[in-house]
Backbone as a printed PyTorch tensor [residue, N CA C, xyz], in Angstrom:
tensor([[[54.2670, 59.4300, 37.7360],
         [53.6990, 58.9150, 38.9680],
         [52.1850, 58.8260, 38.7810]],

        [[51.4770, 57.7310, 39.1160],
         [50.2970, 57.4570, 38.7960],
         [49.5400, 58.7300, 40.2280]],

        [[48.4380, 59.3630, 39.4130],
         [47.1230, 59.9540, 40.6160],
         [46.8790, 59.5130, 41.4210]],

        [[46.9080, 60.1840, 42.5580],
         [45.9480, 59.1490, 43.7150],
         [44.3820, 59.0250, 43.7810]],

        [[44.2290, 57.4350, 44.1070],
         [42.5490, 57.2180, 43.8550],
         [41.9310, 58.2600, 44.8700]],

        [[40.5220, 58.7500, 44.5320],
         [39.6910, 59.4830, 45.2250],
         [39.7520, 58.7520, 46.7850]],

        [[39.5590, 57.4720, 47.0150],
         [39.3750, 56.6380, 48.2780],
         [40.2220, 57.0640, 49.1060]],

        [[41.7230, 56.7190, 48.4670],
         [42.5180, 56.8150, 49.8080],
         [42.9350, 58.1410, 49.7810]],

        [[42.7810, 59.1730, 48.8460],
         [42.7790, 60.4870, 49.0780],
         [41.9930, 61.0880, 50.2990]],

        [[40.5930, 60.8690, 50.1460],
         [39.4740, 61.4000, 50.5450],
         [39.9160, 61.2860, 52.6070]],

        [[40.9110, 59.8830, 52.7380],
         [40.9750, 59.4210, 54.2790],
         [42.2500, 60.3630, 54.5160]],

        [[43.2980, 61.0080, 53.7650],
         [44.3700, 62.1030, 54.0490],
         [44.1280, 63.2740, 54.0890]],

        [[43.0330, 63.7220, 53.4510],
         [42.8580, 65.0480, 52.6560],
         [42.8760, 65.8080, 54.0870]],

        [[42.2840, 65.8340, 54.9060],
         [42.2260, 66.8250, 56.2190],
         [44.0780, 67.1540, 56.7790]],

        [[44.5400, 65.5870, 56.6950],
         [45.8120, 66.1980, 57.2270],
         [46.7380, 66.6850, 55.8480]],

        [[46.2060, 66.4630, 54.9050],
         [47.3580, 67.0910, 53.7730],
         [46.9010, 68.5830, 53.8760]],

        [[45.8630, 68.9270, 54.4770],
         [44.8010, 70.6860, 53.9400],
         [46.1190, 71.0640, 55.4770]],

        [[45.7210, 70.7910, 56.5310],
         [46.7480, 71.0350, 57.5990],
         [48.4830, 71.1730, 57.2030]],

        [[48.6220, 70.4410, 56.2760],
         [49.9030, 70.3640, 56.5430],
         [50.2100, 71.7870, 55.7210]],

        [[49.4430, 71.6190, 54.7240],
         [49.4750, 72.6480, 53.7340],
         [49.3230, 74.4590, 53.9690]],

        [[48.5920, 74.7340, 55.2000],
         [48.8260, 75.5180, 55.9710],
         [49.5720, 76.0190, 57.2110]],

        [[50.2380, 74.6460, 57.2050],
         [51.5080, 74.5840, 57.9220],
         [52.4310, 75.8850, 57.8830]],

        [[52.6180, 76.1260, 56.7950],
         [53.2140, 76.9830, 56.1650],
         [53.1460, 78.7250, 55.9140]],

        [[51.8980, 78.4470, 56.0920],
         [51.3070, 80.2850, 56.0690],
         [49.8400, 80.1010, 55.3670]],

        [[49.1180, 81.4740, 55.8710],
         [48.0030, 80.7460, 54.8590],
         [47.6300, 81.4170, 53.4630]],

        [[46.9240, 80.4930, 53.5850],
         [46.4230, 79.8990, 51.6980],
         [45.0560, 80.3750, 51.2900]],

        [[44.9050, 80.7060, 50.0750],
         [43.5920, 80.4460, 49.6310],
         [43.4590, 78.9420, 48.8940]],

        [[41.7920, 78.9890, 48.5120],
         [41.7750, 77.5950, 48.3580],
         [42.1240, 76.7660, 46.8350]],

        [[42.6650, 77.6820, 46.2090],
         [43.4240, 77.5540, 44.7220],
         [44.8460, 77.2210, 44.8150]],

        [[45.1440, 77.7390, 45.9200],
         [46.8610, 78.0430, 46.1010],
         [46.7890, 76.4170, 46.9400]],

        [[46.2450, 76.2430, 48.1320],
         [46.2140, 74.9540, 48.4250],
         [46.3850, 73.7400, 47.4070]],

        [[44.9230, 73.9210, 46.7020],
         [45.1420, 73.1070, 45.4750],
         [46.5170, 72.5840, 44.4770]],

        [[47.0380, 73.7710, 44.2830],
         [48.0050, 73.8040, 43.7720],
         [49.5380, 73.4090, 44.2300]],

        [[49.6870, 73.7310, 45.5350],
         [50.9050, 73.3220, 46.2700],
         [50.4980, 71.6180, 46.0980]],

        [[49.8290, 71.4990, 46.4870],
         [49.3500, 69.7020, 47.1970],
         [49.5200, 69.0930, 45.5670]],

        [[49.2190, 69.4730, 43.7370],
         [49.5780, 68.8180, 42.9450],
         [51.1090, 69.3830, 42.9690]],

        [[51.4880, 70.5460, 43.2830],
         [52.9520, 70.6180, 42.9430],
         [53.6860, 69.5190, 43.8850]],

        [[53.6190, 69.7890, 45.1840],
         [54.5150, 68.7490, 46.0280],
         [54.3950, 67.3440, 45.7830]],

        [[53.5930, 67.0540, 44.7880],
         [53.0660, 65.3760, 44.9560],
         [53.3540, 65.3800, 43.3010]],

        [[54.2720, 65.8470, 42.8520],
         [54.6450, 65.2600, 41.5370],
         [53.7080, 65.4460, 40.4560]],

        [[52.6310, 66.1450, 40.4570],
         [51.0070, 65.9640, 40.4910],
         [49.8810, 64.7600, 39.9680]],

        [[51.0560, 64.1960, 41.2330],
         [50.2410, 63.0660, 41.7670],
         [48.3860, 63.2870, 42.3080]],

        [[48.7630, 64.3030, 43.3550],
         [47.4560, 64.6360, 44.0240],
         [46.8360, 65.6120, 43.4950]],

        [[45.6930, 65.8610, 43.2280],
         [44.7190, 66.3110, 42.1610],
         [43.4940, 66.7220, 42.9080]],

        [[43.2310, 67.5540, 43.7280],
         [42.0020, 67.9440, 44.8160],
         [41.3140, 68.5380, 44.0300]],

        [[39.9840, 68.2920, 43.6500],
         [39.4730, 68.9380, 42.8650],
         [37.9260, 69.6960, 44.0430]],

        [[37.2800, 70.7980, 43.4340],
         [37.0120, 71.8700, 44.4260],
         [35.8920, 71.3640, 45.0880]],

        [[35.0790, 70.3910, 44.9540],
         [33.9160, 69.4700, 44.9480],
         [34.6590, 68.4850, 46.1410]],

        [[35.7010, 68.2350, 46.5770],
         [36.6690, 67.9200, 47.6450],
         [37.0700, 68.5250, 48.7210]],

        [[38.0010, 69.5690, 47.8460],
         [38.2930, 70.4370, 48.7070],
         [37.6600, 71.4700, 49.9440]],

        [[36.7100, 71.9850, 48.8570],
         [36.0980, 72.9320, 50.1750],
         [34.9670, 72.4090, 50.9980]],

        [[34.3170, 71.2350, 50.9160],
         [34.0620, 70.8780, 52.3400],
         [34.9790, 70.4360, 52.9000]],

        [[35.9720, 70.1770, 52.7210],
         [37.0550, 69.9380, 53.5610],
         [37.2190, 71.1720, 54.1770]],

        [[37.5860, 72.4620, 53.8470],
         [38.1240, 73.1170, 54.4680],
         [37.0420, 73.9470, 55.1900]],

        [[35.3060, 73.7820, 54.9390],
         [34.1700, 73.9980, 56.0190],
         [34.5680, 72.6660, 57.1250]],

        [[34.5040, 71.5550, 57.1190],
         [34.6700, 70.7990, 57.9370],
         [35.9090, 71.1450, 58.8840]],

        [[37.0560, 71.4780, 58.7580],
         [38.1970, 71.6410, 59.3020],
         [37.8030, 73.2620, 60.2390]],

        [[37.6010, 74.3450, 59.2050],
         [36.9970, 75.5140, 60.0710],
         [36.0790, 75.2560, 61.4170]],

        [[34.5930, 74.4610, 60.9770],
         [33.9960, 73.9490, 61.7380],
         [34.4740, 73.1660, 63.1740]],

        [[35.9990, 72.4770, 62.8800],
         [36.2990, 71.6600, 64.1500],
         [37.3240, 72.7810, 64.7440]],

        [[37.1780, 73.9380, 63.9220],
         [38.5790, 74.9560, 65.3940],
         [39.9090, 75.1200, 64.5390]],

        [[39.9230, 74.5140, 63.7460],
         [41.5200, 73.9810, 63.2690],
         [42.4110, 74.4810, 62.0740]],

        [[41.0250, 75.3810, 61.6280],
         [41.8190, 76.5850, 60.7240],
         [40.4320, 78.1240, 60.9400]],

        [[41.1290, 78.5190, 60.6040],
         [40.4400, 80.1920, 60.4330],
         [40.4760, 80.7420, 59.1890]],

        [[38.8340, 81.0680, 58.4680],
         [39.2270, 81.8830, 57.4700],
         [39.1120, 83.2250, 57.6480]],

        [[39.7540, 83.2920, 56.8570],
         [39.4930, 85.6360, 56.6050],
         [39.5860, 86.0330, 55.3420]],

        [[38.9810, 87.0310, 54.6690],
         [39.2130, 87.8010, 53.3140],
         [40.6530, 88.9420, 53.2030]],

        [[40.9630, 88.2290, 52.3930],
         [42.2900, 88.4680, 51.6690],
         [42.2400, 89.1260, 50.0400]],

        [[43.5630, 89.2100, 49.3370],
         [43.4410, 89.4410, 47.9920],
         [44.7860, 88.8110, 47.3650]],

        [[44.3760, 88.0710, 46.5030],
         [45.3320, 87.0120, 46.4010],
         [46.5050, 87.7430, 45.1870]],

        [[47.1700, 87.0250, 44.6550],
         [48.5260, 87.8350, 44.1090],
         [48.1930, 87.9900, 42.9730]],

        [[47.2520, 87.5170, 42.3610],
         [45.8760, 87.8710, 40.7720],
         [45.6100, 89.3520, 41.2240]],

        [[45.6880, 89.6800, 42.3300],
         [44.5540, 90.9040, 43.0610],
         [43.3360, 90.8100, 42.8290]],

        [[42.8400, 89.3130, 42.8910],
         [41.1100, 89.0800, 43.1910],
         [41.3750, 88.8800, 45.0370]],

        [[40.1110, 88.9250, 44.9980],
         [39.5450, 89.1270, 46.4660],
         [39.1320, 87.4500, 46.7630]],

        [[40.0640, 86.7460, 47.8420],
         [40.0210, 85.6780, 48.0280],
         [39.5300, 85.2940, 49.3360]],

        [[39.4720, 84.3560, 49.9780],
         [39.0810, 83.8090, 51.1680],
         [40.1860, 82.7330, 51.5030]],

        [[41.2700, 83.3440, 52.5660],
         [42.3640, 82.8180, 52.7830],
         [42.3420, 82.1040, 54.2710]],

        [[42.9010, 81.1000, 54.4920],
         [42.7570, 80.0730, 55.5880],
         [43.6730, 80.2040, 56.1280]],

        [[43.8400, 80.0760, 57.2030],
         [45.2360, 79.8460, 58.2930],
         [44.7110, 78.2860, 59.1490]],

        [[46.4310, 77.8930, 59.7110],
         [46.1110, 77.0360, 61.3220],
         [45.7910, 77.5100, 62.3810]],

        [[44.9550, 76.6740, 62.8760],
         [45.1010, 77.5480, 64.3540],
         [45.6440, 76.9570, 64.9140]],

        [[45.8690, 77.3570, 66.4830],
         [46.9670, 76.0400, 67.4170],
         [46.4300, 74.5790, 67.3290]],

        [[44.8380, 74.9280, 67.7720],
         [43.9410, 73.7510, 67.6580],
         [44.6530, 72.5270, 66.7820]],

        [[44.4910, 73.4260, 65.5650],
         [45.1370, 72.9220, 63.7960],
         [46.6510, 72.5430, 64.0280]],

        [[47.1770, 73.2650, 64.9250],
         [48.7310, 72.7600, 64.6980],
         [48.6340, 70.7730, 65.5460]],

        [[47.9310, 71.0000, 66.6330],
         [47.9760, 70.0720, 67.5960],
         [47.4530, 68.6060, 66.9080]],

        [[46.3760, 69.1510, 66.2310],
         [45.8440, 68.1460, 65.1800],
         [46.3800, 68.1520, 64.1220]],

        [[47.4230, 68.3070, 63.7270],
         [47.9560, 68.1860, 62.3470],
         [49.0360, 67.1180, 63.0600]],

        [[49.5130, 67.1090, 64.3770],
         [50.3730, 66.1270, 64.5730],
         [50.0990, 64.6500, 64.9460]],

        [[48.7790, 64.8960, 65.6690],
         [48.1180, 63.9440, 65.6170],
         [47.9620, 63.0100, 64.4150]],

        [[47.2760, 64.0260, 63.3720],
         [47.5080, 63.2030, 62.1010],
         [48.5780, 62.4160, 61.2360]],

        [[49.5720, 62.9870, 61.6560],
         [50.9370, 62.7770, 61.0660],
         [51.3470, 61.4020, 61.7800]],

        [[50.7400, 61.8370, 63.2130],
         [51.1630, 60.0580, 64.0370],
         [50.7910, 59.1320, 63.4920]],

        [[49.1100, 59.4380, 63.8770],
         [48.1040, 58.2570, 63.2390],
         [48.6490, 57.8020, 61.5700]],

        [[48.9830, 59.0130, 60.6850],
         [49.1410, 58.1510, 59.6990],
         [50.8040, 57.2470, 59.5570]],

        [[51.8490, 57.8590, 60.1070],
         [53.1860, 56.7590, 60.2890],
         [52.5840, 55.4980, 61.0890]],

        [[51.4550, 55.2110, 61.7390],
         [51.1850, 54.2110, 62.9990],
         [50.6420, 53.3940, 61.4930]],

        [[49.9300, 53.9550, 60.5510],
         [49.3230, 52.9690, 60.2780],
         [50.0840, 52.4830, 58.8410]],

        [[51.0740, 53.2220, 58.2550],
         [51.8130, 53.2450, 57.2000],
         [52.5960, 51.9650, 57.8270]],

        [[53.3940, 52.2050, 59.0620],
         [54.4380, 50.8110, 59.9910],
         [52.8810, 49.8170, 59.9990]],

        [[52.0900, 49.4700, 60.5460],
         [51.3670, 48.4730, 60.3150],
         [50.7870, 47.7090, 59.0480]],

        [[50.4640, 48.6480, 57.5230],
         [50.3550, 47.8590, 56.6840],
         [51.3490, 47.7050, 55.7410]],

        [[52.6170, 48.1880, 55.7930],
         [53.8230, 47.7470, 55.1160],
         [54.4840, 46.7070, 55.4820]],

        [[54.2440, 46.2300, 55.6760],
         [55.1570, 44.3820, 56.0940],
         [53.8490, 43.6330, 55.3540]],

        [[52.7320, 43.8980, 55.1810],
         [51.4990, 43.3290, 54.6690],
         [51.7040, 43.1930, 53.3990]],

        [[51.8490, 44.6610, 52.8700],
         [51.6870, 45.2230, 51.4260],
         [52.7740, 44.8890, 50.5960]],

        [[54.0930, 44.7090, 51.4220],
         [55.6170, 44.8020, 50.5370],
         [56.1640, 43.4510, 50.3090]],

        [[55.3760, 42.6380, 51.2990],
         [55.8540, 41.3800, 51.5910],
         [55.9640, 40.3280, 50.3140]],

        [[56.7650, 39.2800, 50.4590],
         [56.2500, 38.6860, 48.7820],
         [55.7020, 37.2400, 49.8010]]])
């Protein structure tokens, strides 16, 4: 499966970091890592990406960090959702099926 370009990465990345804590939370290695495992490793977040993403997302309410110790037993900085984060993670999920149904009849068409 070919990588995904930085571009259209860069416009998902908030709701893939959400979805990704969907789950329980993460530090920001383990994130990394789920998002190339689930994507075939397709998706490739590299840390120069990632963690303003996940200051930006803290910043809007929508995750929480706290110090943790990750399963290395280094001392990590682990993220959760917050409700905020849950509410906006669905949002995102809309917005992106709204716009996936609008440019697929475009894109597939011959």
């Amino acid at each position: 499966m070919p990588t995904q370009g930085k571009d259209r990465l860069h416009g998902t990345l908030d709701a893939l970091v959400l979805k990704t804590l969907a789950a329980g939370p993460r530090h920001g290695y383990a994130i990394s890592r789920w998002l190339r495992e689930r994507s075939g490793e397709a998706i490739v977040v590299e840390e120069g990406s990632l963690y303003p993403a996940l200051y930006r997302l803290a910043r809007a309410g929508w995750i929480e960090p706290e110090w943790g110790t990750s399963d290395e037993g280094r001392k990590a900085r682990f993220y959760r959702l917050t409700p905020a984060g849950r509410r906006q993670l669905q949002v995102e999920v809309e917005g992106f099926r709204a716009f996936v149904t609008a440019v697929s009849p475009i894109l597939f068409s011959t």
